[in-house]
C-alpha positions in Angstrom: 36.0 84.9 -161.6 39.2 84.7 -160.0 39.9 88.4 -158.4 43.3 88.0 -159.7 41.7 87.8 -163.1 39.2 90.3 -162.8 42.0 92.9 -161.8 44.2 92.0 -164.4 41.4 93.0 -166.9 41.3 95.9 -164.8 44.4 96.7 -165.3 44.7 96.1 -168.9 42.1 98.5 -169.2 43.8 101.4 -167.5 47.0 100.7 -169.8 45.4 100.1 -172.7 42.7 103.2 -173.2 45.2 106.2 -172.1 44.7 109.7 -173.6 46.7 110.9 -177.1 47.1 113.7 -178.8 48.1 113.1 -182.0 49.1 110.1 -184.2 51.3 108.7 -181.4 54.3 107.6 -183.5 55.3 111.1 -183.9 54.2 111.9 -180.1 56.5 109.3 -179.0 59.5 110.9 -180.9 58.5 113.9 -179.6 58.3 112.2 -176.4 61.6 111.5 -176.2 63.0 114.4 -177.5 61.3 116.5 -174.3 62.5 114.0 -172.3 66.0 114.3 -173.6 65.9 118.1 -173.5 64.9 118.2 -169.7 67.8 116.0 -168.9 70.1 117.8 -171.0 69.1 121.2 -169.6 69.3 122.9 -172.3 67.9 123.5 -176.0 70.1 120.7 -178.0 71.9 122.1 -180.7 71.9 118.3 -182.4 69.6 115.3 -182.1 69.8 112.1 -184.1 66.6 109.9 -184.0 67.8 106.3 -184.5 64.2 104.8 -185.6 62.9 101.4 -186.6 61.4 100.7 -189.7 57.9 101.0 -188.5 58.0 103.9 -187.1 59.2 105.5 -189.7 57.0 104.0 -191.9 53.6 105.4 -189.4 55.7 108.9 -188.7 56.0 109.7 -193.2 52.6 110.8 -194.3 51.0 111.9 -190.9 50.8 115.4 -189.9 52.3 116.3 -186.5 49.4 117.7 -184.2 50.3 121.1 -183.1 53.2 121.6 -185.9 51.5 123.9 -188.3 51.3 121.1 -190.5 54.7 119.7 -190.4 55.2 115.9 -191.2 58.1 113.6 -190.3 60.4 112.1 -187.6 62.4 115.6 -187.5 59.7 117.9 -187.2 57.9 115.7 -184.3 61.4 115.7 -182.4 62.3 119.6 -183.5 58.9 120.5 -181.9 59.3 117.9 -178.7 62.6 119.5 -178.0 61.5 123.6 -178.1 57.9 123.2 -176.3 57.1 119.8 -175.3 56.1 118.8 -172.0 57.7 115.1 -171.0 55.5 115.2 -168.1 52.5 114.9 -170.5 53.7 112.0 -172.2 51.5 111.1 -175.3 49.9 115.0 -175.1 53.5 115.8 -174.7 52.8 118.6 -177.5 50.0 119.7 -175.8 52.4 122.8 -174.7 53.2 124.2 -178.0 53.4 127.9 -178.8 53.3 129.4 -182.1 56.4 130.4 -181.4 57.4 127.2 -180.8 56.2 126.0 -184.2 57.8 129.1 -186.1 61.1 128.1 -184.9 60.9 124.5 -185.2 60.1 125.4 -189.1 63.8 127.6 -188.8 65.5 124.5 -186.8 64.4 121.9 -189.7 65.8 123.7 -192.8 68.9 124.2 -190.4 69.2 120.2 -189.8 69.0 120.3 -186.3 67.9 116.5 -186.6 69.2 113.8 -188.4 67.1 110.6 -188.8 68.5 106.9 -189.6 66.6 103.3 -190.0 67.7 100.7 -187.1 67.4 97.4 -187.8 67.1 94.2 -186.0 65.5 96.0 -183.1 61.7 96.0 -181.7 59.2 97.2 -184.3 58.6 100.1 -182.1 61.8 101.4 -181.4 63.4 105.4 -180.7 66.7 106.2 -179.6 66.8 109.5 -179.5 70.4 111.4 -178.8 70.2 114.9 -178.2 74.0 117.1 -177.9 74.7 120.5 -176.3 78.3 121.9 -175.4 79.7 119.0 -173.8 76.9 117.2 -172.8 75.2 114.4 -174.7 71.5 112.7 -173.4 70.4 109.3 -174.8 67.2 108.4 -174.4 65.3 104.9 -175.6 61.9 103.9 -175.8 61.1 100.1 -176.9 57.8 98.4 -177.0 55.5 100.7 -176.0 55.3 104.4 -177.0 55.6 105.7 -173.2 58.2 102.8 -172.8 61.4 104.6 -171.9 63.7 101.8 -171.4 66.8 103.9 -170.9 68.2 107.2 -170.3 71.7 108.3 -169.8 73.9 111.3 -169.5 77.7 111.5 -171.0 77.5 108.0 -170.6 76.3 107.5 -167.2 72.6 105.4 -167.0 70.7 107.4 -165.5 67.5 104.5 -166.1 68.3 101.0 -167.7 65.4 99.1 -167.6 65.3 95.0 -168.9 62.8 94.5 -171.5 62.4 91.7 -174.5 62.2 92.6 -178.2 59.3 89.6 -179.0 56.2 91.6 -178.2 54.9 88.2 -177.7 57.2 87.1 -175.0 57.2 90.5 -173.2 53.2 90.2 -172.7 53.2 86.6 -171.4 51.8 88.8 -168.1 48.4 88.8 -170.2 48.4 84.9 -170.7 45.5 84.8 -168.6 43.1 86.8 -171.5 40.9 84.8 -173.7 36.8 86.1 -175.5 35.7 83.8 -172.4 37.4 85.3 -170.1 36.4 88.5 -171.5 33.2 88.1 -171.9 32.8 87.0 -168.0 34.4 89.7 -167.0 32.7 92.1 -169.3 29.3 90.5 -167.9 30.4 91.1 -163.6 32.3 93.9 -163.7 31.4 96.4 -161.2 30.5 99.2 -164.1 31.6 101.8 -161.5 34.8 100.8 -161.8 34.9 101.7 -165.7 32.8 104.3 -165.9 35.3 107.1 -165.7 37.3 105.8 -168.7 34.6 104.5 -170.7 32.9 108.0 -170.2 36.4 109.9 -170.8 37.1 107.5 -173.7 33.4 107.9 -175.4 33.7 112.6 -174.7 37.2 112.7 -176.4 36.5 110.3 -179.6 32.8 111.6 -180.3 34.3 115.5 -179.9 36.9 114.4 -182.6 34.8 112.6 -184.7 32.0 115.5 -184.7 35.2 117.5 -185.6 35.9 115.5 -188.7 32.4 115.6 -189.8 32.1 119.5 -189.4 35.5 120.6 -191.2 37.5 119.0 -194.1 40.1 116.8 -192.8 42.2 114.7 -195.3 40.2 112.9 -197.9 37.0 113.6 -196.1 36.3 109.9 -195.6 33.4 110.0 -193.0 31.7 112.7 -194.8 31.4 110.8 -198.3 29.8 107.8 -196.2 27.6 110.1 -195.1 26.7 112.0 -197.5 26.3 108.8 -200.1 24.4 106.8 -198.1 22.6 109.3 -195.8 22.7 109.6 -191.9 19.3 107.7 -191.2 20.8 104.3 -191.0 22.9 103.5 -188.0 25.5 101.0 -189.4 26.4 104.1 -191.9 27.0 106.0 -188.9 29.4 104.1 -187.1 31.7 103.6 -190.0 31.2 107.1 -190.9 31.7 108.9 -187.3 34.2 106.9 -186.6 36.1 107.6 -190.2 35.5 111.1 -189.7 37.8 110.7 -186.4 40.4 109.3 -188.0 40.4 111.7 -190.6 40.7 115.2 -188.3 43.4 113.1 -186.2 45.7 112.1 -189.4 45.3 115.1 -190.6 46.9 117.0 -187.6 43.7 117.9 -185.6 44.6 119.1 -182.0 41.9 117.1 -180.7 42.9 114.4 -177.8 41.6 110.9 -178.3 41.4 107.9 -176.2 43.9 105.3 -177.2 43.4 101.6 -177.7 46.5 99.6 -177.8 49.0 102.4 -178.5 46.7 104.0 -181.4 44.2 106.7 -181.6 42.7 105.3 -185.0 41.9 101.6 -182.5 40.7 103.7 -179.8 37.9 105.5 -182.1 37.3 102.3 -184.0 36.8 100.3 -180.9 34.5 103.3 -179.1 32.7 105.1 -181.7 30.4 102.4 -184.0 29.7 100.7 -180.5 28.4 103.9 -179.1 26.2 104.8 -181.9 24.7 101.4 -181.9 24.0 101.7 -178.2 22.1 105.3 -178.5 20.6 103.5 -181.6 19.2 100.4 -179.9 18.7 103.0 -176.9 20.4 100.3 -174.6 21.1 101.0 -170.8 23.9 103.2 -169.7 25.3 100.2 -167.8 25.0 97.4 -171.2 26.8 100.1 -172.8 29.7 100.5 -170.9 29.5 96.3 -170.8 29.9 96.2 -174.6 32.6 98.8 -174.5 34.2 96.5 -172.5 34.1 93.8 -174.8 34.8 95.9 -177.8 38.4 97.6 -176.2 39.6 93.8 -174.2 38.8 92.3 -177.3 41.0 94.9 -179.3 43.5 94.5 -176.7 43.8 90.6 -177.0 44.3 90.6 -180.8 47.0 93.5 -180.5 49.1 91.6 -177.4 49.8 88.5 -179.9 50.0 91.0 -183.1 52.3 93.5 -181.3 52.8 97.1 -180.9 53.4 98.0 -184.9 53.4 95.5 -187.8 52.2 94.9 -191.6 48.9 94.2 -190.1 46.4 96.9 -189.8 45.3 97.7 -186.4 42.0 99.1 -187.5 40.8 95.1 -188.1 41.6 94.0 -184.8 40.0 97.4 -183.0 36.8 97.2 -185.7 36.9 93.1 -184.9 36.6 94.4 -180.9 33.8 96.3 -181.9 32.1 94.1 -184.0 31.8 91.6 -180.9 30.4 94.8 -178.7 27.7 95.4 -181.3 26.3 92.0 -181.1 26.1 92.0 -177.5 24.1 94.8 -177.6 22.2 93.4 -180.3 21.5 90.7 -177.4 23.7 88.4 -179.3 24.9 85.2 -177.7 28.5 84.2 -176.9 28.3 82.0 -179.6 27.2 85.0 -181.8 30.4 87.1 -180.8 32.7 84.3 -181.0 31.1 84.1 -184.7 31.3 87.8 -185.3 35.1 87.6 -184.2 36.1 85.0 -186.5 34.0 86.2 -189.3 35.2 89.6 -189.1 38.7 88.2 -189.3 38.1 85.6 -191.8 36.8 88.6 -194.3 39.7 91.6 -193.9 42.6 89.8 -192.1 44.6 90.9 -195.2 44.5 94.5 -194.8 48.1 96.2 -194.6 49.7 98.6 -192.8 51.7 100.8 -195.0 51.8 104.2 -192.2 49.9 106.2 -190.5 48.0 108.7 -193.1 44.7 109.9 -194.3 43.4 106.4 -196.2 43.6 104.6 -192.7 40.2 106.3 -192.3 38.7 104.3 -195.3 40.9 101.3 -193.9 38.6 101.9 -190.4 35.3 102.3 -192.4 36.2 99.1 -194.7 37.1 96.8 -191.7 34.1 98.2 -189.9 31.8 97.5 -192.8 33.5 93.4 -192.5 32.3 93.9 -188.6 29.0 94.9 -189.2 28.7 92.3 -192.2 29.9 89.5 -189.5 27.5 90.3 -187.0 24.9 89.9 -189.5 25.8 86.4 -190.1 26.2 85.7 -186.6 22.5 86.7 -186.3 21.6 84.2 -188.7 23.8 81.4 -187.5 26.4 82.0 -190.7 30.0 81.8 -189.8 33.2 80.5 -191.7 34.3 77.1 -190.3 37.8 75.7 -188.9 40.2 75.4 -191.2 38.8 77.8 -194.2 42.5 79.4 -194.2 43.8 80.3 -190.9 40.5 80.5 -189.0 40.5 77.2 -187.0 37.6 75.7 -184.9 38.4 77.4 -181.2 38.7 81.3 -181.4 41.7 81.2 -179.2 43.4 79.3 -182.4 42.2 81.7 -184.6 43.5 84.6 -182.7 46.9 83.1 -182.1 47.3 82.5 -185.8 46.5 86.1 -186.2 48.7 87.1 -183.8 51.4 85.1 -185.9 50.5 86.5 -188.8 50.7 89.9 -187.6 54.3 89.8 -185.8 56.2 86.8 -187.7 54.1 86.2 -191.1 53.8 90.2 -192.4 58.1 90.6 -191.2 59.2 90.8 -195.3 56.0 92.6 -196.2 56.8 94.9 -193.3 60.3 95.7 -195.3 58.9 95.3 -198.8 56.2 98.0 -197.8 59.2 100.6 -195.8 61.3 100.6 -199.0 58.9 101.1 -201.5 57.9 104.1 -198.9 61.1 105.4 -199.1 62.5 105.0 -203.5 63.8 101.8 -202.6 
């Protein structure tokens, strides 16, 4: 492999699996709202988030970690504003007093923050402006939840940054990704170069997953599994551990997770079942970390076609990641994974985003059940065929029709899903 290549998986790596606390919708509001706030040098005594539809949407029904249960764009920038740390970026509300929370509570009924719907922007997109005397801070984030694009003060740019609205444009810097490329990489990567992450990435999703399985988080998701189906059987525990995650984190659990993509809920779907399947099968440390590997670039290459937020729920493509990581551990062949890649997309490629909330646990455990069903067939040699609907015969097809799906297909459905959200 080209070093070129091998770095830039490297390197998609390191941006892709980066620590969260929180849903990261709100985070990022909040995000910018600290940022605006240390620029503005004082407590604002306004803000108005201008937000796209998407995050809105992902922002509605999810509770803001470190809020005292508060939901909603102007609680996640109240709380940014009063205790976040910019510095911290997506644990930006890592900082947060109880004092802090009490007074954000006081600040919401007053109004401090106003929230209106952009369109014809990015899918993820924040402008946040934040008023106090005289003064008046803008600050923009596009893309990418860290992404601050521009910042200025009483009208002076303080950052301006180019960027592109088509995620699929603005990632042309990953053309070089495909499964084979992956999976060569994932087989000669020096594991000492991973390690760290992998290791960081497995601590913080296990600890929050543990977390959902100990207390009652949402609809208790990963706990059902496991207490219908019992504990015994390794494919019930990697939906249900990983379920259980996503339940504490929805649910406003202060627990940092390891991100995937620009989401928590990917980052525990592609982590979690592949780690319990490796202590099952009582693999090497080193295959391990190789079908982690797998399992997050995999994620990684669905979500660069799909974009940052859509109508498409990111909980296939992360669960599709891990599907392919389980049957290389399962000493599947790359023809297996292919298989297990298209299979898993062929069976839940339909599943919708409609916000980040408590049922996108049982949308991890359902797409994860599709994974472990593909891999199965893969085993066996079963797989659906090029041109059963918009699976074609070369996986790179595949992908880039779900990658169309996900950013141009799902648009309407995408504003069809926001206004019944909202009493439209």
């Amino acid at each position: 492999m080209k070093k070129s290549i091998y770095d830039g998986y490297i390197q998609v790596l390191n941006e892709e699996l980066i620590t969260a606390l929180g849903c990261t919708e709100p985070i990022a509001i909040a995000y910018a709202s600290a940022t605006a706030r240390k620029y503005l040098g004082c407590m604002p005594q306004r803000m108005i988030a201008h937000c796209s539809g998407n995050i809105i949407k992902n922002v509605k029904g999810v509770t803001v970690p470190n809020s005292g249960g508060q939901k909603g764009v102007e609680a996640a920038a109240i709380l940014g504003a009063l205790g976040g740390n910019a510095e911290r970026q997506l644990e930006v509300l890592s900082t947060v007093t109880q004092a802090d929370i009490d007074q954000s509570k006081v600040l919401a009924g007053e109004g401090l923050c106003e929230v209106e719907l952009v369109e014809g922007v990015a899918n993820l997109y924040i402008r946040l402006e934040a008023f106090c005397g005289d003064d008046t801070v803008v600050v923009e984030i596009v893309d990418k939840h860290t992404n601050i694009v521009r910042i200025s003060k009483n009208g002076e740019n303080l950052l301006d940054k180019e960027y592109l609205l088509d995620r699929g444009n603005a990632d042309r810097k990953r053309d070089f990704m495909s499964v084979n490329g992956i999976l060569d990489f994932a087989e000669t990567v020096q594991t000492a170069e991973v390690r760290q992450l992998l290791d960081h990435q497995i601590a913080c999703n296990m600890t929050i997953a543990r977390e959902g399985m100990k207390n009652p988080y949402g609809a208790n998701i990963g706990k059902n599994i496991l207490n219908l189906y019992g504990s015994q059987n390794v494919e019930v525990r990697a939906k249900a551990y990983a379920a259980a995650g996503s339940d504490a984190r929805m649910s406003g659990c202060d627990l940092a997770v390891v991100a995937n993509s620009g989401s928590g809920n990917q980052g525990i779907t592609a982590s979690v079942p592949v780690y319990q399947y490796a202590r099952e099968l009582k693999v090497s440390d080193e295959k391990m970390y190789r079908a982690l590997v797998i399992s997050n670039l995999i994620a990684a290459h669905l979500k660069t076609g799909i974009g940052s937020l859509s109508a498409f729920c990111g909980a296939v493509s992360a669960a599709t990641g891990s599907g392919a990581g389980i049957t290389y551990l399962r000493g599947g062949s790359r023809e297996q994974i292919m298989f297990t890649i298209s299979n898993t997309l062929g069976i839940v490629s339909g599943i919708v985003c409609d916000g980040a909330k408590p049922s996108c646990a049982a949308k991890i455990a359902a797409a994860l059940d599709a994974a472990i069903l593909a891999d199965k067939m893969a085993f066996n040699n079963d797989y659906f065929k090029g041109g059963e609907g918009i699976l074609t015969d070369d996986i790179e097809g595949t992908i880039h029709n779900i990658g169309r799906l996900g950013r141009e297909g799902m648009q309407n459905t995408d504003m069809e899903i926001l206004n019944m959200m909202v009493g439209k």
